[in-house]
N, C-alpha and C positions, 0 to 999 in steps of 0.2 A: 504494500500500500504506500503509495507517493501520498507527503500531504505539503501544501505550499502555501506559504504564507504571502500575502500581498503586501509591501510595500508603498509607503505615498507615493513613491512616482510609476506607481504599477508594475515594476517589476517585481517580477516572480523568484523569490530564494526556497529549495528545497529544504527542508529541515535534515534529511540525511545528508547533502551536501555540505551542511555547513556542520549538522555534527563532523562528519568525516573530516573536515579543514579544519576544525578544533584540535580533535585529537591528533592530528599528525603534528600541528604546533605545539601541543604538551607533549608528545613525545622526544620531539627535536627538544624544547628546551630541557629537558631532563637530560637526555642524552649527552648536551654539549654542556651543561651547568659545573661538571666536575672537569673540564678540559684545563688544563693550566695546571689543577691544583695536582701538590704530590702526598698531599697530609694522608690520605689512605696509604699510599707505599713506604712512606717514615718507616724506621724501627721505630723500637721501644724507645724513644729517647728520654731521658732523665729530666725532672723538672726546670736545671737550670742552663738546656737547651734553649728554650722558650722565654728568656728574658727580655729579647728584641728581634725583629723580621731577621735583621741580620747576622743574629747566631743563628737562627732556626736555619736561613739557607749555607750559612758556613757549615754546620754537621749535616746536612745534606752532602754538598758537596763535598766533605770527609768522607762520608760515606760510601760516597762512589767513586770516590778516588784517591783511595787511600796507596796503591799501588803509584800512582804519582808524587804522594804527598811525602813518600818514605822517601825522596830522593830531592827534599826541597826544604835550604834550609828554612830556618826561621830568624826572623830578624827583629822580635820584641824587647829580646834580650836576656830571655828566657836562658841564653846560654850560659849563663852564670850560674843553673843549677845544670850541669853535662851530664850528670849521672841521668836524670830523668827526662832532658830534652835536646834528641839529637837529630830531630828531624821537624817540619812542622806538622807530620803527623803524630808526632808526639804530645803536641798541645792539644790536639782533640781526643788520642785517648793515651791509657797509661799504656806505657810500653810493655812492662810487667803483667798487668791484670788482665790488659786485651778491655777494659770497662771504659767507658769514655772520660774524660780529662775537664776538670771544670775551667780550667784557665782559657782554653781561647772564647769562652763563652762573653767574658771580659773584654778582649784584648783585642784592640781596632788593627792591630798590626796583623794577625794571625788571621781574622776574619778578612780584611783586605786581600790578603795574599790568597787564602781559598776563592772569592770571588775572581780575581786574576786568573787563578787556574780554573776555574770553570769557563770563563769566558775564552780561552786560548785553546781549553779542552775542544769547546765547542767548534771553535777555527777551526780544528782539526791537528795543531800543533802536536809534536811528540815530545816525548817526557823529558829527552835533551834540551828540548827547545824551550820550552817551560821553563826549564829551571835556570835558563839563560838570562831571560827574561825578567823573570823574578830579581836574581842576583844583582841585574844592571836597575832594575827600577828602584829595588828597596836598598840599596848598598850603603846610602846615606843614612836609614834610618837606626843601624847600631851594626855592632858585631853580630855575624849571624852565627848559627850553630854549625857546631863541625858535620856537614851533613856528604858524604860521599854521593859521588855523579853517577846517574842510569847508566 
């Protein structure tokens, strides 16, 4: 059964048509509503991950590149404790525990250098090149850690 509503200026809209044009628009926005976000893919991460956007996406990008990060020093100054920070994947988690590291969640130098390397990641840059990179850009900003080349 068609039933059709009339309109002030006489045209005709089917009520299954436009149900059907509804739902296909709530379905697209559902569908594209979580595009961007990565909060469902997150690990477990620790409360004081979450202090500002910008640690949340720096242990992001620890996370997915932690195989980068072992080969890139740090330049906060962290290198003053060498026993515990010899990489700047060190500042994200303990070297020891494998559990993640409260200090870069702090530290504008640590967090800068993970957005660097995601951004260069994304270039398509290799992990030589990165650490290249880093070295020339942050070289001003203190001693870095004794951190050995890819």
């Amino acid at each position: 059964m068609k039933t059709t509503i009339r309109g002030s200026t006489n045209k005709s809209y089917t009520i299954t048509g436009f149900i059907m044009v509804m739902s296909v628009a709530m379905m697209a926005a559902l569908l594209f509503s979580g595009c961007g976000s990565t909060a469902e893919n997150d690990p477990a991460f620790p409360e004081f991950v979450y202090r500002s956007e910008q640690s949340l996406e720096g242990y992001r990008v620890a996370a997915a590149s932690q195989d980068i990060m072992e080969f890139v020093p740090c330049y906060c100054g962290c290198k003053q404790d060498a026993e515990k920070y010899r990489s700047l994947k060190d500042c994200f988690y303990d070297r020891k525990t494998g559990e993640y590291d409260e200090h870069a969640a702090s530290c504008t130098t640590c967090l800068d250098e993970a957005a660097d390397i995601n951004q260069w990641k994304k270039e398509g840059l290799a992990s030589a090149e990165i650490r290249e990179r880093i070295d020339t850009k942050y070289a001003e900003r203190g001693e870095p850690t004794d951190t050995p080349m890819p």
